[in-house]
C-alpha positions, 0 to 999 in steps of 0.5 A, a space after each residue: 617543910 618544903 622549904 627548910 628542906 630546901 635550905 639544906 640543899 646543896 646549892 641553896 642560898 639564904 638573903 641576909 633579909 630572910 627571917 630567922 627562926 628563934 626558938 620559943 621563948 628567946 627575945 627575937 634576933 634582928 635581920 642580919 641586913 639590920 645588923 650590918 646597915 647599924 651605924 656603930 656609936 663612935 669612941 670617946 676618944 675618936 670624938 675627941 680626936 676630931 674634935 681637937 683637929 677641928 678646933 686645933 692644928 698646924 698655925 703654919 698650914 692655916 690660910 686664915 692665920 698667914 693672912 691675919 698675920 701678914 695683912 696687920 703687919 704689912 698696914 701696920 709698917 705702912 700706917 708707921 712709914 707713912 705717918 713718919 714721913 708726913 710729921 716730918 715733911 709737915 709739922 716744922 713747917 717746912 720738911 725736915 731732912 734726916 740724913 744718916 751721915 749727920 745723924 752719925 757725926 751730930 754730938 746732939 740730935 736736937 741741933 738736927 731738928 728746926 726749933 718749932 712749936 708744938 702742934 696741938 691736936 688736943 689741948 692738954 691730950 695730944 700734940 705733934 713735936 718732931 725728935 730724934 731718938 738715938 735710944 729704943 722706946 721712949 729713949 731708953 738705951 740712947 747711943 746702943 743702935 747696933 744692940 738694940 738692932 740685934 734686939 729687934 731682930 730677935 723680936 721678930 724672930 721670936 714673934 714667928 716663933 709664938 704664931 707657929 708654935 703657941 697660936 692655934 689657927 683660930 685665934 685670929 686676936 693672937 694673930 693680929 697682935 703678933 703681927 702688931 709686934 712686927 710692924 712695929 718692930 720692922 717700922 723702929 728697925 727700919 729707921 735705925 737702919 736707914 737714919 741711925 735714929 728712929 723718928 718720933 712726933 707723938 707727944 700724949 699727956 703734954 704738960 701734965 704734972 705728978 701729983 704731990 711733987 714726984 718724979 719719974 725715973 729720969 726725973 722729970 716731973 711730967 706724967 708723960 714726958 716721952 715723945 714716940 710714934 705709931 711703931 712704938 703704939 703697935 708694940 704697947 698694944 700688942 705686948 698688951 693683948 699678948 700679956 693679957 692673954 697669958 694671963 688668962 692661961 694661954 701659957 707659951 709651951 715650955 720643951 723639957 730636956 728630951 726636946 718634948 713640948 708640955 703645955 
């Protein structure tokens, strides 16, 4: 009795650790220290939340994105550079020169080129030919420099656009094809500037013949009859992976009248 009198003394204090009385027959309360200590159980929504920050967030504020990206895209315009000034330094037997001013006043480009036979790298698979395309991949567009050139450059642009809006920070696969797309749009976009022609020695599949007599488009007969280069391998594949991954449903983000983007 002494000592519930005292806690309704003045001056009396009562410690959250104290027992509290429970009247018979109620089911007993917890310390109050108990109550406060409790971690509380957090919302569906903060958890998602967090979750979607972890796994989402600005590509423009990742470390790992930007290195992806510029490190494939700066090797991959080296890899094209490089492999360019060796076809043409080594594979006609002697180097051949591309000066832009003959490139421009020449009717034909092939009269630029030394006659030369093909360097077989694998029979029927592989082989190196030098040729001076005037056109775009595969030598479509010949003569269309200044358009294909905006081409590009819109190319490039809109890449940037896809690593910033549509990838997430950690898909480093989508990093890496996008700056595939790059190299190999700056390595095409660096000839034109440069030669007014783009460089080309790959020729796959030499030789080899449709079956049943067809013919392509141009009319040729061969199953592959163009002659490209690593710029335009960095493009086919990442415009691959890209497709690939559009199909599987990473749709690019569309933006309604309101400037509002919906997946």
């Amino acid at each position: 009795m002494g000592a519930l009198l005292d806690r309704g003394r003045p001056g009396s204090r009562t410690t959250p650790d104290e027992a509290v009385i429970t009247p018979p027959g109620q089911p007993e309360a917890p310390p109050v220290s108990a109550a406060i200590d409790a971690p509380s159980p957090a919302s569906p929504a903060t958890t998602s939340e967090n979750a979607t920050s972890s796994a989402g967030g600005s590509t423009l504020r990742s470390p790992r994105a930007w290195i992806i990206l510029l490190a494939v895209a700066l090797l991959g315009l080296g890899i094209d550079l490089a492999s360019k000034e060796w076809a043409f330094r080594t594979i006609a037997g002697s180097p051949v020169v591309v000066e832009r001013e003959q490139v421009l006043a020449a009717g034909s480009l092939a009269r630029l080129i030394p006659p030369h036979p093909p360097v077989v790298v694998v029979p029927k698979v592989l082989e190196f030919t030098l040729v001076l395309n005037p056109g775009a991949v595969f030598g479509i567009g010949a003569g269309k420099r200044a358009f294909f050139i905006v081409v590009t450059i819109a190319a490039i642009a809109f890449a940037g656009w896809m690593f910033a809006r549509w990838t997430k920070p950690d898909r480093g696969v989508l990093h890496a094809a996008i700056g595939l797309l790059i190299a190999g749009a700056l390595g095409n976009l660096y000839d034109r500037m440069m030669y007014a022609c783009v460089r080309d020695f790959i020729h796959p599949l030499p030789g080899m013949k449709l079956p049943f007599g067809w013919k392509l488009p141009n009319g040729s007969t061969e199953i592959w009859p163009y002659v490209s280069n690593i710029a335009d391998l960095f493009l086919l594949i990442a415009i691959g992976v890209l497709l690939v991954q559009s199909w599987r449903g990473g749709k690019l983000p569309r933006v309604d009248a309101a400037g509002d983007e919906r997946g």
